[in-house]
Every structure is written in C-alpha cells, then in structure tokens.
N, C-alpha and C positions, 0 to 999 in steps of 0.2 A: 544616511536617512535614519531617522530613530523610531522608535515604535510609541502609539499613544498605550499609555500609563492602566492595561484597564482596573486595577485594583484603584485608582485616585477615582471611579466611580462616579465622574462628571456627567456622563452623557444622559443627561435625563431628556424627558423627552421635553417638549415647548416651553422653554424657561423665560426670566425675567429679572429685571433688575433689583437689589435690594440695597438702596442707597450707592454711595461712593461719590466723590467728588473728581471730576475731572480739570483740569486746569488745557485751558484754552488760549492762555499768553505762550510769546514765542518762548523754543523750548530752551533751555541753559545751555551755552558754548561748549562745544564739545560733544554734545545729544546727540545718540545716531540718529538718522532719519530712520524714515518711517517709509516701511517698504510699501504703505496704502496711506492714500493721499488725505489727508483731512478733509473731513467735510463730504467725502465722496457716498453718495446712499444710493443703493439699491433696491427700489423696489419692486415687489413681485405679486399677481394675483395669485390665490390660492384654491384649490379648486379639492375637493373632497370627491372621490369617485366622479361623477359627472355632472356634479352640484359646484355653482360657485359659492367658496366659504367667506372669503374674507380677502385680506391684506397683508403684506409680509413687507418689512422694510430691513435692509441688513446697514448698518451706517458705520463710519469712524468716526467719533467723536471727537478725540482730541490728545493731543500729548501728555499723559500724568506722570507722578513719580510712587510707585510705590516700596516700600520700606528702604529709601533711594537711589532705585535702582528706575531709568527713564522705560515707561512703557506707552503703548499705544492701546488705547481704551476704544474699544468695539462693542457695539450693541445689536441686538436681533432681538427685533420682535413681530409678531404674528397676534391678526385679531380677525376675529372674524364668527359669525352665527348660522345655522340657518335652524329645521325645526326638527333635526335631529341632534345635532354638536353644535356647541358654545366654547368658543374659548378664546383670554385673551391673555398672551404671555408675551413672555421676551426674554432675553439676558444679556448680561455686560461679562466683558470678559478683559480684562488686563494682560496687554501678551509684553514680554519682556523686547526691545528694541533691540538687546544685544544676540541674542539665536530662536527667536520669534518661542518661548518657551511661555505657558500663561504661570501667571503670579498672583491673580486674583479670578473670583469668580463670583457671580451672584447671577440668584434666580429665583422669579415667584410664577408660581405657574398657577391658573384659574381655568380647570378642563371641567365644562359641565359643573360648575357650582365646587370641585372640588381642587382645593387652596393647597399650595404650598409651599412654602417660602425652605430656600436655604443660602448659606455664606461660605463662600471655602478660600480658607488662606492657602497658598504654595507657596513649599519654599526648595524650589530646584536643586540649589547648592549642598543641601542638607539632607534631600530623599526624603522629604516627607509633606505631605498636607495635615490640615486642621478644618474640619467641619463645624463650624462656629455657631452659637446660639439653641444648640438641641437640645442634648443635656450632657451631665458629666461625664460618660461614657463614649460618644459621637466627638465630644473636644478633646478627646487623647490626637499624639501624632500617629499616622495611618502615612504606611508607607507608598512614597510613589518612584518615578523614573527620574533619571537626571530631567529630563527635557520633556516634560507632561505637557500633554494639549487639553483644556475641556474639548466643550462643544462649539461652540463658538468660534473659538483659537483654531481650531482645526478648521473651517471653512476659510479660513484668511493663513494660516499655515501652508495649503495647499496651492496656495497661489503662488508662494516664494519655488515649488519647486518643476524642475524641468520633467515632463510629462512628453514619454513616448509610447504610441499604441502598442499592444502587445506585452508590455512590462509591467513586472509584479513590484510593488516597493514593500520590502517589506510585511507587517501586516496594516500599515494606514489602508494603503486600496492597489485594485487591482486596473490600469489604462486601458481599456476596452482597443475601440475601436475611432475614428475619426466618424465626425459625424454633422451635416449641415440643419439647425433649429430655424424652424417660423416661429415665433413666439410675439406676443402682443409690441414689446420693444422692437421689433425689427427680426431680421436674418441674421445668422450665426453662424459662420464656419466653429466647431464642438470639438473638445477631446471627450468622450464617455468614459465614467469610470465607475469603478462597483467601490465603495468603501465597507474595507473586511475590519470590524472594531470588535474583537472578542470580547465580551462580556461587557460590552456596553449596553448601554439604555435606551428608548426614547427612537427617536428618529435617525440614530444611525446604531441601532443593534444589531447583529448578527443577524437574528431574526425579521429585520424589515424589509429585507433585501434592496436596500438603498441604493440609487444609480443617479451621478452626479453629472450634468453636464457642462465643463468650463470654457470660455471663449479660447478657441485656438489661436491666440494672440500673445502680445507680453501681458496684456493685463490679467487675465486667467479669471473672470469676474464670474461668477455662478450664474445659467444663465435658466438650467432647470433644475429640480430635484426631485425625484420622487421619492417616495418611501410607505413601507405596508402598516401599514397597525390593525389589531383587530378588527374594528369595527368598517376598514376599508385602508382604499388608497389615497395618501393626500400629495399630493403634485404642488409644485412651485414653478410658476413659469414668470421671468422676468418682465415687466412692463415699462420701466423706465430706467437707464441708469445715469452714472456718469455725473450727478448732476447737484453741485456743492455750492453750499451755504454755508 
C-alpha cells in the first residue's frame, strides 16, 4: 500500500475541470484495462447540514494517453445552491492504467462567487509535480511520492484495494466497521472508513473528519460521504449508479 503524496498538495476542496482532451476510440493493443468501467457515473444528492444543496456526479470518462503513458480519465463534479452556499465545481483527474498513480490533474472551483482555477502535471517516475499557469515561482518542480494520488484519484484508487474492518492502511484511511446504507439508490451492505490525509485540503483534510462508505462488494463504488467544513456538514448520498452511456 503506499501513502498519498501530502506535499503534491492536490486535495483542494470541490475542484474542477480545466480543459484536457480525452480520447474515447478503443484503446491501442497492448492497453491495460481499466480497473473502472467506461462510461460508468455515479450520482449523488448532496445535502448541506439538513438542507438539500445540489448534485454530485462522479464519471469515467474514457481512455487517454498522457505523455504516452495509457490512463483513465475520471471526472467529479458537484453543483448545487441554496440561500446560504453556491457552488459549482468539479475535477478531472488522469490516473495511470499501469499502478492507478495520477499523471494529471485539473480544477476550477466556483465556492460562493470565489474562482479558482489550477493545472498540475505529475510525473511519478521522476518525484516531482508542476503547478502550471500561476506564476514563475508555483511552475518550479515540487517534490512528490513515487505513486501520488490527488483527490479525485484517490476515490477510484480506493476501489482497487482489499478492505477489511478493523485495519489501518497506512496513512490513506483507517476500515471502520461493516455497515448496512438506505440511501435514495437503494440498500447497501457498506465497508465504513475514516480517510487520515495529513496535510491535505478540502474535503478530505485532516481536519474534516471525513467518513467514506463503500459498497461491500467487488465494485467498492462510494455510496456515502461526509465531511466537516466550517460553515457545516456536507454529506453525499448516492441516488443513482451503475448506469453507462
């Protein structure tokens, strides 16, 4: 198991896409598969304290290549208002096919009218990322881990692994307990997990005290999430999944 990167400084909070091109033809002979099936979206209502906020859709996109290396391009976005909070974000995250490690990253986030766009290259092989488009000081190389996850990366990373109650991985997260969800999609036999992210940001910091709950199946598909931010508790509870175009 390897530990997420927290100096690569990905985990902001509700991100979003900033460009990228994905390619959607079958992938070149020889391509690993793709441990998350194309086309597969999950969505979820989002609920603020005891307010309903908005929409959450988590998707695979589609097979890309980037700096030719085959990846699988993932997107998460989240929108939603009411007459407290606004916000409509998302991000894409490029995770490598050969040890699910991300390779690209992008995100613009719009919380309450305040904007922010950023672009992050990784480059695993070499320990280091690139914060692209800031300024000349943010585009130096910034050291990371062999096998960095963002944010993103890390909700679809967590799937690939085997999860039993009681056991600590590392610093990713800690396996709670077994646990059965009602949730608007349906009932859910749950594995509970606490994700411990040291010096991360956003909706899995240290600070939000984050509690993930995955279908106790093969698919390991997110089915709730919570997480604290100051201004409250915002909750994810799935409504639909499984369900590819």
């Amino acid at each position: 198991m390897r530990v997420t990167a927290a100096a690569l400084a990905l985990l902001a909070a509700w991100a979003s896409p900033a460009g990228g091109q994905s390619m959607k033809s079958k992938p070149a002979p020889g391509t690993p598969a793709s441990p998350f099936p194309v086309g597969e979206r999950l969505l979820y209502e989002v609920i603020f304290g005891f307010l309903r906020l908005g929409t959450a859709e988590m998707r695979v996109v589609g097979i890309d290549t980037v700096r030719g290396k085959p990846a699988v391009h993932v997107r998460f976005v989240i929108q939603g208002s009411n007459y407290l909070y606004r916000l409509n974000n998302s991000m894409d995250s490029w995770i490598s096919l050969a040890d699910t490690s991300s390779l690209r990253f992008r995100q613009d986030n719009d919380e309450n009218g305040k904007i922010r766009h950023a672009a992050y290259e990784i480059f695993p092989d070499s320990g280091y990322y690139r914060q692209l488009g800031v300024d000349s000081l943010k585009d130096k190389r910034q050291p990371t881990s062999p096998k960095p996850l963002d944010d993103a990366a890390f909700f679809y990373f967590v799937r690939t692994t085997q999860l039993e109650p009681g056991k600590r991985y590392e610093v990713i997260l800690d396996s709670l307990v077994r646990d059965t969800l009602d949730v608007p999609a349906g009932k859910y036999p749950t594995i509970k997990l606490k994700p411990v992210i040291p010096g991360g940001k956003g909706i899995l910091a240290e600070a939000s005290n984050a509690r993930m709950w995955l279908s106790d199946d093969d698919r390991k598909i997110m089915v709730q999430l919570k997480s604290k931010f100051p201004f409250g508790v915002i909750t994810m509870r799935l409504a639909k999944g499984q369900d590819k175009r």
